[in-house]
C-alpha positions as CSV (number, residue, x, y, z in Angstrom):
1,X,-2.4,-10.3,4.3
2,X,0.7,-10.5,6.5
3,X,2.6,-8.5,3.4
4,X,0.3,-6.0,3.6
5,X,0.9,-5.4,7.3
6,X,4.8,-5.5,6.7
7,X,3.9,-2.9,4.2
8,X,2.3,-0.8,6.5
9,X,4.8,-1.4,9.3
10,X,8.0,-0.8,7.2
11,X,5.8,3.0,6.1
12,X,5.2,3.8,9.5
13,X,8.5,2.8,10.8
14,X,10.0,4.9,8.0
15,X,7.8,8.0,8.1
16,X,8.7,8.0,11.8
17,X,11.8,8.4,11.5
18,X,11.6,10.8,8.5
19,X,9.4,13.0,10.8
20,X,10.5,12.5,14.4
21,X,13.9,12.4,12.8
22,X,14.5,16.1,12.5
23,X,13.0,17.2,15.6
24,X,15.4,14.9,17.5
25,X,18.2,16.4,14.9
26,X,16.9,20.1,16.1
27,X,17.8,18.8,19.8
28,X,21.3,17.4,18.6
29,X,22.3,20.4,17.2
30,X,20.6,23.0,19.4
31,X,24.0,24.0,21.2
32,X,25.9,24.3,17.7
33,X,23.3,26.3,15.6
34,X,21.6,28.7,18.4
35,X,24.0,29.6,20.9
36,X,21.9,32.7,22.1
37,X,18.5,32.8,24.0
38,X,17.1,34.2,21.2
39,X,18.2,31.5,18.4
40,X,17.6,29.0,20.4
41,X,14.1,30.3,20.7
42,X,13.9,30.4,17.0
43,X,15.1,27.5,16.5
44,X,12.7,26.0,18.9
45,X,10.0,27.9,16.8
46,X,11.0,26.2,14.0
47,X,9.9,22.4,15.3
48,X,6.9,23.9,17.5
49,X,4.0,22.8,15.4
50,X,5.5,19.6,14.7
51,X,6.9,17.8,17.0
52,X,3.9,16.6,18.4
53,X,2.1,15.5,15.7
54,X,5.4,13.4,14.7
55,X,5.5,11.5,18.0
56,X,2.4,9.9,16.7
57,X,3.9,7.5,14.3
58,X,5.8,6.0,16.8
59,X,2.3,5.1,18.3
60,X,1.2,4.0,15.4
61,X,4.5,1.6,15.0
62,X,4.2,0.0,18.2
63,X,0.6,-0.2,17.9
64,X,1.0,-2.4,14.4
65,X,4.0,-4.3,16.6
66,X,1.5,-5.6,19.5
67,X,-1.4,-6.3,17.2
68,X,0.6,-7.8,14.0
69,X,3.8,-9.1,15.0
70,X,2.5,-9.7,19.2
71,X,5.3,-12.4,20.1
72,X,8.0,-10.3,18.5
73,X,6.7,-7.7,20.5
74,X,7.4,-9.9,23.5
75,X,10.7,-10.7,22.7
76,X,12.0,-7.5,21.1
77,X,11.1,-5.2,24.3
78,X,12.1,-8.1,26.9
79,X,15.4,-8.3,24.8
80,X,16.1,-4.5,24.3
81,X,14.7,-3.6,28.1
82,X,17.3,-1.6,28.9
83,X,17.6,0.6,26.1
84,X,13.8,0.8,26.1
85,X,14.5,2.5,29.5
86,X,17.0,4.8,28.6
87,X,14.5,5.8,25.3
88,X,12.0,6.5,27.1
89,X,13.9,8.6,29.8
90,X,15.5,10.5,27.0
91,X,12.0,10.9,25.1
92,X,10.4,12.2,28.3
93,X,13.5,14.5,28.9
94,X,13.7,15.7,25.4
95,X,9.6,17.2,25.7
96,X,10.0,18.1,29.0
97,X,12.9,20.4,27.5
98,X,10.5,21.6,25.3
99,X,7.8,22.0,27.0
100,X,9.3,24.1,29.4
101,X,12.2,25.8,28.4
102,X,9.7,28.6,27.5
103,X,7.4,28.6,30.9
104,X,10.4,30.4,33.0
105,X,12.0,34.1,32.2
106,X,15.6,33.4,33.6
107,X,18.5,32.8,31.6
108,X,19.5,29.9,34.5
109,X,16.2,28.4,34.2
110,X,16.2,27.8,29.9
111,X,19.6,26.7,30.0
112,X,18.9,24.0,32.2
113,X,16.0,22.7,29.4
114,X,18.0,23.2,26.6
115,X,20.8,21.1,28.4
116,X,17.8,18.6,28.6
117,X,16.5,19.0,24.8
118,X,20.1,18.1,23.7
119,X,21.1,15.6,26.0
120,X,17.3,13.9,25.5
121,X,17.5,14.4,21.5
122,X,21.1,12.9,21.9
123,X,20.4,9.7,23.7
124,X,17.0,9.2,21.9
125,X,19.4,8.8,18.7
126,X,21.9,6.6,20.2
127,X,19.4,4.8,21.9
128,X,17.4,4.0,18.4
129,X,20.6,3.3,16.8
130,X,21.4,0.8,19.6
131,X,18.0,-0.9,19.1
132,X,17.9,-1.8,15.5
133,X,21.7,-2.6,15.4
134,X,20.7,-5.4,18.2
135,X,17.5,-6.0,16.5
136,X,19.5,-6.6,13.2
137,X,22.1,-9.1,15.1
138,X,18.8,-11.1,16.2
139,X,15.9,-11.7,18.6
140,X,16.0,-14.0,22.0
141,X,15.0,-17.3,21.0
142,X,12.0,-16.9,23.7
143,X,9.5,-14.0,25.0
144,X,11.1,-12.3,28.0
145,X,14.7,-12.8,27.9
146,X,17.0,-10.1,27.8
147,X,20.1,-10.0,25.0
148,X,23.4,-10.5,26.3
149,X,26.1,-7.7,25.7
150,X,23.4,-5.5,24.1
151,X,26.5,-2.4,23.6
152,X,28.6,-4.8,21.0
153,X,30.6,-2.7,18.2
154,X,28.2,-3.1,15.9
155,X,25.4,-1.8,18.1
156,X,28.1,1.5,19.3
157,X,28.3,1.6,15.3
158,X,24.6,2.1,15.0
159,X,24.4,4.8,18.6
160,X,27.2,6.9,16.0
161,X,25.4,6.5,12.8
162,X,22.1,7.0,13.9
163,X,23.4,10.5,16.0
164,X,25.3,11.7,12.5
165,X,22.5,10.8,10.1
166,X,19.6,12.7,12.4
167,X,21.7,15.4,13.2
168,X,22.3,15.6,9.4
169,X,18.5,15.6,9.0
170,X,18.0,18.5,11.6
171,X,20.0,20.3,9.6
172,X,18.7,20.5,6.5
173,X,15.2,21.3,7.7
174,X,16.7,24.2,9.7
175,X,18.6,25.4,6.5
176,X,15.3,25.4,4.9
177,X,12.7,26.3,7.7
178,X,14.5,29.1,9.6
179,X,15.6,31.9,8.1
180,X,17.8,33.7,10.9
181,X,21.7,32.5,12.2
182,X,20.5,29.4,13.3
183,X,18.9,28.5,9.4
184,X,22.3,30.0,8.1
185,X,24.5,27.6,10.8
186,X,22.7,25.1,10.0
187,X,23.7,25.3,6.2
188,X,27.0,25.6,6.3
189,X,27.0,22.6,8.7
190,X,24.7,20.3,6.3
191,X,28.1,20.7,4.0
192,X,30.2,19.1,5.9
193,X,27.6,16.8,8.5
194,X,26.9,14.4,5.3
195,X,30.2,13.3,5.2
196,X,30.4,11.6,8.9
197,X,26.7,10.5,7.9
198,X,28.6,9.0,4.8
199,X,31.3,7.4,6.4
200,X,29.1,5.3,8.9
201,X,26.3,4.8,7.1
202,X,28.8,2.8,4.5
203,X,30.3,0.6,7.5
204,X,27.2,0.1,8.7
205,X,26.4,-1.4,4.8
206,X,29.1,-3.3,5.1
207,X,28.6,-4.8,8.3
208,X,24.3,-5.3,7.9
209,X,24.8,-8.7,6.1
210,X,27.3,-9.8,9.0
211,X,25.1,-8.8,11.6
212,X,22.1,-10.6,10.8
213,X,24.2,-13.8,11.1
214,X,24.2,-14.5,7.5
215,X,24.7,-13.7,3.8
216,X,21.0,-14.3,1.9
217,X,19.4,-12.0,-0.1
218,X,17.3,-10.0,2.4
219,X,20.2,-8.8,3.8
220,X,22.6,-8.0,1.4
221,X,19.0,-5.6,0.4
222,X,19.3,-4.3,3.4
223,X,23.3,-3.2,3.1
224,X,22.0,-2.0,-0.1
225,X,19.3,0.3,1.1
226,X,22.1,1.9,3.6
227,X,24.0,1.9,0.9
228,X,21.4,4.2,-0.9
229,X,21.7,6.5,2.0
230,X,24.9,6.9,2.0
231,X,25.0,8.2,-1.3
232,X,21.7,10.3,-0.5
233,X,23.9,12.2,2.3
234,X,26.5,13.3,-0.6
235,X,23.8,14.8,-2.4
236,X,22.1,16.7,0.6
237,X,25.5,18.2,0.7
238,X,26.0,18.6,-2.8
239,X,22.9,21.0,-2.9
240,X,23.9,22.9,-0.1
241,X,27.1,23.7,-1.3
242,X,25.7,24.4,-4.6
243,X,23.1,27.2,-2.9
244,X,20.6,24.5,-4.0
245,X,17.1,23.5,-2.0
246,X,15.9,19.9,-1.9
247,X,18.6,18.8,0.7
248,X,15.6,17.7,3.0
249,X,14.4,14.7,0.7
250,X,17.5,13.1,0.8
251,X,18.5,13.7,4.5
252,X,15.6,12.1,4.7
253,X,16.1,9.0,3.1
254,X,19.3,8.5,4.8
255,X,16.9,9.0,8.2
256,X,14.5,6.0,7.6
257,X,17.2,3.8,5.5
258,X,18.9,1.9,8.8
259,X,15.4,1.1,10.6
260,X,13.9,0.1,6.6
261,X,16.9,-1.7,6.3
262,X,16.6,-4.1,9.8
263,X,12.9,-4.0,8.4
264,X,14.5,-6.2,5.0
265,X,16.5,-8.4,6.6
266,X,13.9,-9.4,8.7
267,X,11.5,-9.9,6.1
268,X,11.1,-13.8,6.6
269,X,10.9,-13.4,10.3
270,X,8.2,-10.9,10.8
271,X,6.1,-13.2,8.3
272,X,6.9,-16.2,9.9
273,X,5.8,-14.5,12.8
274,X,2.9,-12.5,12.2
275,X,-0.6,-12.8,13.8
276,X,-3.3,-15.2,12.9
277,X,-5.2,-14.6,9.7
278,X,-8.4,-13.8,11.2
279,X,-6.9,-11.1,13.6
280,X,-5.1,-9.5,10.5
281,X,-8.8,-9.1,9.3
282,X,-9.6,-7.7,12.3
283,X,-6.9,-5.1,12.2
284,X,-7.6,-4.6,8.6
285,X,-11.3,-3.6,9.7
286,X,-10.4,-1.9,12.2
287,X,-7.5,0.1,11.8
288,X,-6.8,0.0,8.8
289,X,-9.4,3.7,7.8
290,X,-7.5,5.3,10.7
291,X,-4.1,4.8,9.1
292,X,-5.3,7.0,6.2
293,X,-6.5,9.5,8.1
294,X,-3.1,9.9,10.6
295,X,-1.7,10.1,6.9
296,X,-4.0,13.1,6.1
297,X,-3.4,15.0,9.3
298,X,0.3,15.3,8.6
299,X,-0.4,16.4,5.3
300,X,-2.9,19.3,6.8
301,X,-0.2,19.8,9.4
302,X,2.7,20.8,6.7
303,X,0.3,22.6,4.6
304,X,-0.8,24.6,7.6
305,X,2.3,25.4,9.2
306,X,5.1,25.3,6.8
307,X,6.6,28.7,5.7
308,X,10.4,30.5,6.8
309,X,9.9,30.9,10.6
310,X,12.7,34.4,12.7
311,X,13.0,35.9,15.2
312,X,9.7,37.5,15.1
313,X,7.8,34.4,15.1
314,X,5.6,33.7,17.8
315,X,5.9,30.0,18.9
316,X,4.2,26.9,19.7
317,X,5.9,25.8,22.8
């Protein structure tokens, strides 16, 4: 049963990051596609029904961490406290930015929350990218105490690749979602975006195995799937510089590859640590019918609200 929760845990933490991953993307690249009220607004637009509905996962994830995996829980957030905080500022920033940009009419007062969407979206990046490169160098030996030195090169290596492959990700569902300057910005930046997503993304390969403190198999899996992103990013571009579509799916990939990668390497410790069999059964009982149905409600969500959003578009937030 525990494989069946890694299972689970490795789709959520995945589809997170597939989903949440553009909308923080959107905020990244804000100043660089819209650089008018009225793009921006569009371009706001463009996220408006989703971004909510995306912020779920991450629920679900840390949900599945405190009832599966409860004394990894303890010593992953006691170990990453401080880039917890700064998440979670950066998260709050990031909707307040959206949230309010809209409820003000002068130009002063949206400038100020679309400062805060891209400085949240930003940090929320760097701040994941952070996490899983510490996450991937290894756990405290006990609940509640803090990693040492938690900005190391390989963890400023994972701030820059994480910020590069998301923003890469915004871009290609703005090439494909919005259909004014922003969408057409966006486009021409998803040609040449994949190629710093590229370059990091293949250090980051190189330097997986090293960071998890050895060579074994779960790891060298784990280089492998970043490895798999990499090349996913020279195929986004590719098909945007072909006039092609499709650039979404593999942005995408290269979006949940680093987190599915720390997922692989630690394989062996998430079993090793995993709740008792009786509360898996518990969870299985219990949440396992609402997992389908968060499942279905993104599914209703895209079929509901997907189509070319302009200018004329009336919008969520």
């Amino acid at each position: 049963m525990e494989i069946l929760w890694i299972a689970v845990f490795a789709v959520l933490v995945g589809g997170y990051f597939v989903l949440e991953g553009f909308t923080i993307g959107v905020g990244v690249l804000l100043p660089v596609v819209a650089r008018t009220e009225r793009e921006r607004a569009t371009a706001v637009a463009g996220i408006g029904p989703f971004f909510l509905g995306n912020e779920v996962w991450l629920v679900a994830v840390v949900g599945v961490l405190f009832g599966v995996f409860p004394e990894l829980e303890g010593r992953l957030l006691a170990g990453l406290y401080p880039v917890v905080v700064l998440f979670l500022v950066a998260w709050v920033l990031r909707s307040a930015g959206l949230w309010m940009r809209a409820r003000g009419e002068s130009a002063a007062w949206r400038a100020v929350w679309d400062t805060a969407i891209t400085a949240g979206s930003v940090l929320m990046a760097a701040m994941w990218g952070v996490a899983l490169a510490n996450a991937a160098a290894g756990l405290p030996a006990e609940p509640g105490t803090p990693m040492p030195g938690l900005l190391h090169p390989y963890a400023l290596l994972g701030a820059v690749t994480m910020v590069a492959v998301l923003a890469a990700h915004g871009a290609a569902f703005l090439a494909g979602r919005v259909a004014d300057t922003p969408g057409e910005r966006a486009a021409k930046l998803l040609v040449r975006l994949p190629m710093a997503a590229l370059a990091v993304l293949a250090v980051a390969a190189l330097g997986a195995p090293m960071a998890g403190g050895r060579v074994d198999l779960w790891w060298i899996g784990a280089g492998a799937i970043l490895m798999v992103a990499a090349l996913a990013t020279l195929r986004a571009a590719a098909l945007v510089r072909g006039g092609g579509g499709g650039a979404f799916g593999y942005t995408a990939v290269a979006a949940a590859a680093p987190a599915l990668a720390v997922v692989t390497g630690a394989l062996g410790v998430l079993q090793a640590h995993a709740a008792p069999q009786p509360t898996l059964l518990v969870l299985t009982l219990t949440a396992g019918p609402v997992l389908p149905l968060l499942a279905l409600a993104q599914v209703w969500l895209w079929r509901t609200f997907w189509g070319v959003v302009d200018r004329t578009t009336a919008s969520y937030l």
